[in-house]
TIDO-33380 format. One record per residue: z, x, y of N, C-alpha, C in turn. Coordinates in steps of 0.05 Angstrom, whole numbers, plus 32768, in hexadecimal, padded with zeros to 4 digits. Atoms other than C-alpha are relative to their C-alpha. Layout:
BEGIN
ZXYZXYZXY...
This chain:
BEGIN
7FEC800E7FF181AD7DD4803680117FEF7FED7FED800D800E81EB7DB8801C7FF77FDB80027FF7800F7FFE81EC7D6E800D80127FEB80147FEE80057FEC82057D3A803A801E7FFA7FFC7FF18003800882387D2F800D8019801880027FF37FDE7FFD82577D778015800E800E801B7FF27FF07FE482617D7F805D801E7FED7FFE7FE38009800682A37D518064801A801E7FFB7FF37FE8801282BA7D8480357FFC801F801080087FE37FF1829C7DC6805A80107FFC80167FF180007FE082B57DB2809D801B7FF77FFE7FE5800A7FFC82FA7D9B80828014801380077FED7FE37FEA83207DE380897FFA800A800780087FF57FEE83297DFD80BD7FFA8024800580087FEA801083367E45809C7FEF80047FFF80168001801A83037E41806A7FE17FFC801A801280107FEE82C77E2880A87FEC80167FF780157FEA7FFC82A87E6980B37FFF80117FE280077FF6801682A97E8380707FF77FED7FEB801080138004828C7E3F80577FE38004800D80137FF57FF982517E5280857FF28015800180107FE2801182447E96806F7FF87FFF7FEA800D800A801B82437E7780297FED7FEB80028014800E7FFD82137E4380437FE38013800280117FEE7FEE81ED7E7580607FF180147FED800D7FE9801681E57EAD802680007FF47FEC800A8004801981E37E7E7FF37FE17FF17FF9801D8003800481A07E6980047FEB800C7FF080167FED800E81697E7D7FDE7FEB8006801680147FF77FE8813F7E7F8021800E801680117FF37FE47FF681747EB2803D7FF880197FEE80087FEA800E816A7EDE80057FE280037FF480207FFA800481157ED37FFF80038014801480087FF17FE4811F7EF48047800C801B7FFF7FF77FE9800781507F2480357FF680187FF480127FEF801181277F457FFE7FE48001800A80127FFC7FEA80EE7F4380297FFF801480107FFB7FE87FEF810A7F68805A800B80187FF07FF87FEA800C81277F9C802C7FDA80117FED80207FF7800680D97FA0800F7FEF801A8011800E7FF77FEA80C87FBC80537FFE80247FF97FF97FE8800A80E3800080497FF2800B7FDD80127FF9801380D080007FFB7FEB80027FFD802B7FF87FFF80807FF5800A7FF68019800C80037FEC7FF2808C8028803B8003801F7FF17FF57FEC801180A7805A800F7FE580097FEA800E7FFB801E8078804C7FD17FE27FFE801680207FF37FEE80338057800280068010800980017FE27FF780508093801B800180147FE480007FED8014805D80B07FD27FE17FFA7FF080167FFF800C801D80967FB97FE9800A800D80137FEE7FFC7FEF80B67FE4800F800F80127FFF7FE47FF67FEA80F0801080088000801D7FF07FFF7FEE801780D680427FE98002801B801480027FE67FFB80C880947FFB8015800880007FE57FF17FD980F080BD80117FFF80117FE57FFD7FE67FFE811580EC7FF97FF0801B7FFF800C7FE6800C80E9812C7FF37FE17FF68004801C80067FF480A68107801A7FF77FE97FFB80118005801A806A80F780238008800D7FEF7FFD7FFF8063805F80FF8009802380027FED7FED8002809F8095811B800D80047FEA7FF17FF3801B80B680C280E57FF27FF97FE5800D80088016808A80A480B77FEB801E7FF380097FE28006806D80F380AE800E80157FF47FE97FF3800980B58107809F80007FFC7FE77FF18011802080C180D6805A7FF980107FEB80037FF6801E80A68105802E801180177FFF7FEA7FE37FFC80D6813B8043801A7FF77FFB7FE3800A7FFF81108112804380057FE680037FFA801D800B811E80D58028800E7FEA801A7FF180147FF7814E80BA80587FF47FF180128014800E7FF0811280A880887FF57FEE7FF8800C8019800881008076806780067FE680117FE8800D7FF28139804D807F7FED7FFD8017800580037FDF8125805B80C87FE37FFB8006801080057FF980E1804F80C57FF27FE47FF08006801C800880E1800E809F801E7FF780147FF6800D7FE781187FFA80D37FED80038024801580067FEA80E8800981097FE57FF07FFD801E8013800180AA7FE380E680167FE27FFE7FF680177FFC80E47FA780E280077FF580197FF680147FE280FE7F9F811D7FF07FF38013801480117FE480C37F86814F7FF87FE37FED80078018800980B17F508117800C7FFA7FEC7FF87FFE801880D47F4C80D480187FF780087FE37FFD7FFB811D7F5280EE80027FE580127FFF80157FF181127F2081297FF17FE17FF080038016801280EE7EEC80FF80117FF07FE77FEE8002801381227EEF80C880177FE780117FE980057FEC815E7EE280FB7FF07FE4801A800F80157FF3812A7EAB812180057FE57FE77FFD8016801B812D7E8180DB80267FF97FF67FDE8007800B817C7E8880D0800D7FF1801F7FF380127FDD81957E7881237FEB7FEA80058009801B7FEC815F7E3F813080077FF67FE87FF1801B801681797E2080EB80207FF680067FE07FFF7FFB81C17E22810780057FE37FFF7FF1801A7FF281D07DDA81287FE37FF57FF7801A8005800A81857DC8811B7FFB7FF47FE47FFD8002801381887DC380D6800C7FF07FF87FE68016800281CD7DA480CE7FF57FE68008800580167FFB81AD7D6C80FF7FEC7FF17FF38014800C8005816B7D6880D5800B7FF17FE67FF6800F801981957D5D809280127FEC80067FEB801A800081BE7D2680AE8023800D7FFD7FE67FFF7FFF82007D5680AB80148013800F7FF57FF27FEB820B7D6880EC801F7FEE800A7FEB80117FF2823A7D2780FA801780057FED7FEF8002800E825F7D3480BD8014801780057FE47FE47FEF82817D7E80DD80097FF680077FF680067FF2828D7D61810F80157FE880027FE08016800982C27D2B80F3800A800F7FFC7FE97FEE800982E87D6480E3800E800D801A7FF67FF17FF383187D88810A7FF88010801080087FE47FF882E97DB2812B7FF37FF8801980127FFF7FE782CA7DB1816E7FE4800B800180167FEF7FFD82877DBE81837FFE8013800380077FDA7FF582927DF581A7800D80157FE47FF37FFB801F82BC7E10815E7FE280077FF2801A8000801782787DF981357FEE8019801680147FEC7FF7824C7E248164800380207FFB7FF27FE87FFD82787E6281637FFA80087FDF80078002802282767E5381107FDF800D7FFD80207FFD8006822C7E52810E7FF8801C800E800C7FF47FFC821B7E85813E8012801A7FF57FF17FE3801582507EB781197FEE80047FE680147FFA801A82237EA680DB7FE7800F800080117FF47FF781EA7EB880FD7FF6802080037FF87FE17FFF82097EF9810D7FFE800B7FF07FF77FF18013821F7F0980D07FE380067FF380157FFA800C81D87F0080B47FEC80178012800B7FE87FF581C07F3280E98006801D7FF37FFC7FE3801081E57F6780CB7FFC80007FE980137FFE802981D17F53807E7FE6800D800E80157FF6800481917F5680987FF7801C800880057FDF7FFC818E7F9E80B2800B80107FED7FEE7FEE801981BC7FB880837FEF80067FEA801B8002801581857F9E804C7FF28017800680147FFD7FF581527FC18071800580227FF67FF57FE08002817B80078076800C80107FE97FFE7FF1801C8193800A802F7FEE7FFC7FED801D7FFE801A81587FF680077FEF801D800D800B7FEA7FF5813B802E8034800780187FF47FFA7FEA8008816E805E80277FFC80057FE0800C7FF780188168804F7FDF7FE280037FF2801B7FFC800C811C804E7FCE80008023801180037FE87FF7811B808E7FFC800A80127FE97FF87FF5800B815180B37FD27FF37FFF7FEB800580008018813280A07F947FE380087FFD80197FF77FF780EA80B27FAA7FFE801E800B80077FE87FF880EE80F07FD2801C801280007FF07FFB7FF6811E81247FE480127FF780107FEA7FFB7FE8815C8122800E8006801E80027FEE7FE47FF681868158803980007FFE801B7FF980027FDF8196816880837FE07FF4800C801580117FF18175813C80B27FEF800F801980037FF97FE8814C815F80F07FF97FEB8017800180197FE4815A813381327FF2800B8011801380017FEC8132811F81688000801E80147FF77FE87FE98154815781967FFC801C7FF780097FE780088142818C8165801680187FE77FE77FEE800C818C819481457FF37FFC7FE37FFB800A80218192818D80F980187FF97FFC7FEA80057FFF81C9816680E280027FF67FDA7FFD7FF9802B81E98168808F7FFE7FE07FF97FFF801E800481DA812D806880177FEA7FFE7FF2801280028217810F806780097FF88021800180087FE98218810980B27FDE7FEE7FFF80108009800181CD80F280AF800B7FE17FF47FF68023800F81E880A8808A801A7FFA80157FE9800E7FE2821E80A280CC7FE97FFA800C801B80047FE781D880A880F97FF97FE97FEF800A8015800481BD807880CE80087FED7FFE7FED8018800081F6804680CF7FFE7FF780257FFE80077FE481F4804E811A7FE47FE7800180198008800B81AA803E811080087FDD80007FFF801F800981B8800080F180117FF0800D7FEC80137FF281EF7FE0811D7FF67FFB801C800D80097FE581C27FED81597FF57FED7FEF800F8010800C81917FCC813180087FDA80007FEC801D800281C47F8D81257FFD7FF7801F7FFE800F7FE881D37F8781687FEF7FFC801580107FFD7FEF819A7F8F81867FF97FDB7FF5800E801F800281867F468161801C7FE480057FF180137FFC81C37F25817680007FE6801A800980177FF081AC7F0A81B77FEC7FE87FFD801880118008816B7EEE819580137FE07FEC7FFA8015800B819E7EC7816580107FF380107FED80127FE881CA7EAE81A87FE97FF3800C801080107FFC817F7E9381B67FFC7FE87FEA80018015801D81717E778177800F7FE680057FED80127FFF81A97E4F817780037FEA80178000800C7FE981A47E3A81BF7FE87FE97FF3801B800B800D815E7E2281A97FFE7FE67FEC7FF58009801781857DFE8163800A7FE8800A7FEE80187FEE81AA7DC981997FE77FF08005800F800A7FE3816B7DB981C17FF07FE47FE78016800C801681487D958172800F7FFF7FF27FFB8000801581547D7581377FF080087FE880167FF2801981197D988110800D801B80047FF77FDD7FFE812E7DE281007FE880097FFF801F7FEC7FF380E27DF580F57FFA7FFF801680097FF17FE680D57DEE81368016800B80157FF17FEC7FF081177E10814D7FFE801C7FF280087FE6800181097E4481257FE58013800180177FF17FF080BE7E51813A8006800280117FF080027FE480D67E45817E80068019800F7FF27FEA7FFF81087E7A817B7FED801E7FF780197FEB800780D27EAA815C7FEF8007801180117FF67FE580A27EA38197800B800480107FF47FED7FEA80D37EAF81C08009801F800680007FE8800A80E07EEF81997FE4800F8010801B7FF57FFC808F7F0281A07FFB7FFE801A80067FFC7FF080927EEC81DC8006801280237FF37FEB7FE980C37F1982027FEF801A7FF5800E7FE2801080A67F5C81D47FEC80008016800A80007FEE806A7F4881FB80037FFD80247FFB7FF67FE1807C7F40823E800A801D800680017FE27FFB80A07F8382337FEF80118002801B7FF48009805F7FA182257FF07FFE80298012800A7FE480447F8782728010800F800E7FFA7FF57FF1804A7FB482A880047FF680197FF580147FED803F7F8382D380197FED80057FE28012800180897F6082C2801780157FFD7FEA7FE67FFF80AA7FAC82CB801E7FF1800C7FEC80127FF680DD7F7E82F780147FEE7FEC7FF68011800F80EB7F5082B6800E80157FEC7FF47FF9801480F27F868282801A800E7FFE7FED7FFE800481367F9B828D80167FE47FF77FF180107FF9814D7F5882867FFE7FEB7FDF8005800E801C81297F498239801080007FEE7FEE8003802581547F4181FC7FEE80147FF680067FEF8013811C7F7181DF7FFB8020800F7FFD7FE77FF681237FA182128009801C7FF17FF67FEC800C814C7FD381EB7FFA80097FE480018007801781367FC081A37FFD801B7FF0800C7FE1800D81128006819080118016800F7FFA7FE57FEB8146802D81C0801580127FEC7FED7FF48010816B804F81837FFD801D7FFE800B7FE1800A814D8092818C8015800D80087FEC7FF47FEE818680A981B7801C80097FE67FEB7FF5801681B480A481777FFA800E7FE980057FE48018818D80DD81517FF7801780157FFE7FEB7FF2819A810E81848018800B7FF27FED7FEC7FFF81CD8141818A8005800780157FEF8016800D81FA812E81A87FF17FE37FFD800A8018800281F580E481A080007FF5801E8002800B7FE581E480C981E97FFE7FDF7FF87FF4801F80098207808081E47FF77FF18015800D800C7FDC81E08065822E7FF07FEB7FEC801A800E7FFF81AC803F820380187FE97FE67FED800E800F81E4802481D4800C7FE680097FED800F7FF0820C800882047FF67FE9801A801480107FF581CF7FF082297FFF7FE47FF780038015801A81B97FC681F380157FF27FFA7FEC8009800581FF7FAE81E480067FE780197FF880107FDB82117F95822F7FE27FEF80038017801A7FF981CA7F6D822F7FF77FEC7FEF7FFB8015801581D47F4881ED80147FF87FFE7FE6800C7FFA82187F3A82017FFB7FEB800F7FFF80137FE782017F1B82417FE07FE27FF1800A8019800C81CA7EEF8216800F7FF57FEC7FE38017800F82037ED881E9800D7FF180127FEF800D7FE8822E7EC3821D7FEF7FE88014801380187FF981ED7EA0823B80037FF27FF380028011801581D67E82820B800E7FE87FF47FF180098011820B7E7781E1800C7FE580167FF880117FE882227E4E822D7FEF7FEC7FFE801D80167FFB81E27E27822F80047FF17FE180008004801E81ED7E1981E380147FE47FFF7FE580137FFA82347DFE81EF7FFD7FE18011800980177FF5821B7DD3822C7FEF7FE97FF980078012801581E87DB181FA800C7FF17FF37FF6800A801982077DA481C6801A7FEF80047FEF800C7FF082457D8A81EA7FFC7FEB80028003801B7FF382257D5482077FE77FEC7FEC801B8015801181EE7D3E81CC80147FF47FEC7FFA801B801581F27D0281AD7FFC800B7FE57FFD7FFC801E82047D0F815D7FF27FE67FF0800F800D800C81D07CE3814080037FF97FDE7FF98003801981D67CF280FB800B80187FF6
């Protein structure tokens, strides 16, 4: 964290705001412990499938039977071991540091002498937030694609539906891949953040925000809350299969999209109403 001496300065243009907080943001060295972390996921994955004799058939991870045929699986099956815990914990430590943070270092009051409105600083922060959603999948999908390539074969991909499709279409699927991926964690960071208002400790807005992560996964899991699970933020999380068909059936896309929209818009509401009305302490 910057210095209290520094914000004044950060929050003085109005330009400059949000690209002051992206450079807050990635110039961390705890952004990029997590970063390379998550890009690990995929490389462990890779280098235990080339060092031994690969799973049996029908154990462990989807497609994880494929990677020695074709590299580009890598990618997709270290984005599937990230996303239920890796991806959401990452993005739990960057959105409950948002407003949280600022208030624990003493330089939350100093934005806010500036030109900027709360509702402004929130929009700031939780754009940062954002932005680190898509680093962090992106990480995830090109350390993949590269340990893959450099490990095993590439060439046409065979999809779920049975087509085959040439590799240079195969890296569109897997861009798709990855943007569901993004947005699938965008409502978790319109929690986060909500979460970031309520404290001035960020560790416990960003455990917080984490069990709240673990704790929807699980309720999805209960059959008994069939009534609730259309309505989870992690409802859709693993629903990407639909974009390695042929054609691409966009229903689970657009699903997913329209129900992390509507927890931004929460959220991000409940966020606003906080923060609005709290006393700026330090």
């Amino acid at each position: 964290m910057l210095p209290n001496s520094g914000a004044p300065h950060r929050a003085g243009s109005r330009g400059g705001l949000l690209a002051s907080e992206l450079a807050l943001v990635f110039r961390r060295r705890r952004t990029w412990a997590m970063l390379l972390a998550l890009g690990a996921v995929p490389v462990l994955i890779a280098l235990a499938v080339r060092l031994t004799s690969g799973p049996p058939a029908g154990r462990g991870p989807a497609f994880l039977d494929r990677v020695a045929g074709n590299g580009l699986f890598v990618a997709l099956v270290g984005m599937l071991v990230s996303i239920p815990l890796f991806l959401p914990l990452t993005v739990a430590v960057v959105a409950g540091d948002t407003i949280a943070g600022e208030a624990g270092n003493g330089t939350l009051r100093y934005l806010l002498l500036a030109p900027a409105s709360r509702a402004r600083l929130l929009l700031i922060k939780y754009a940062a937030a954002a932005a680190f959603c898509v680093a962090a999948t992106a990480m995830v999908a090109l350390c993949g694609v590269g340990i893959g390539l450099l490990l095993f074969p590439a060439g046409p991909v065979a999809l779920l539906s049975g087509d085959t499709i040439p590799l240079g279409e195969s890296f569109l699927r897997l861009g798709l891949v990855t943007a569901y991926a993004a947005v699938s964690l965008l409502g978790l960071a319109a929690v986060g953040l909500f979460v970031s208002t309520l404290t001035d400790v960020p560790v416990g807005a960003m455990a917080a925000t984490a069990v709240l992560s673990v704790a929807a996964q699980i309720m999805g899991q209960l059959p008994q809350l069939d009534w609730l699970h259309p309505w989870l933020f992690t409802e859709h999380w693993m629903g990407f299969a639909d974009l390695l068909r042929q054609p691409v059936l966009w229903d689970s896309f657009g699903e997913n999209a329209a129900l992390q929209a509507g927890y931004v818009l929460l959220f991000g509401g409940l966020a606003w109403a906080r923060f609005a009305t709290k006393d700026i302490l330090s």
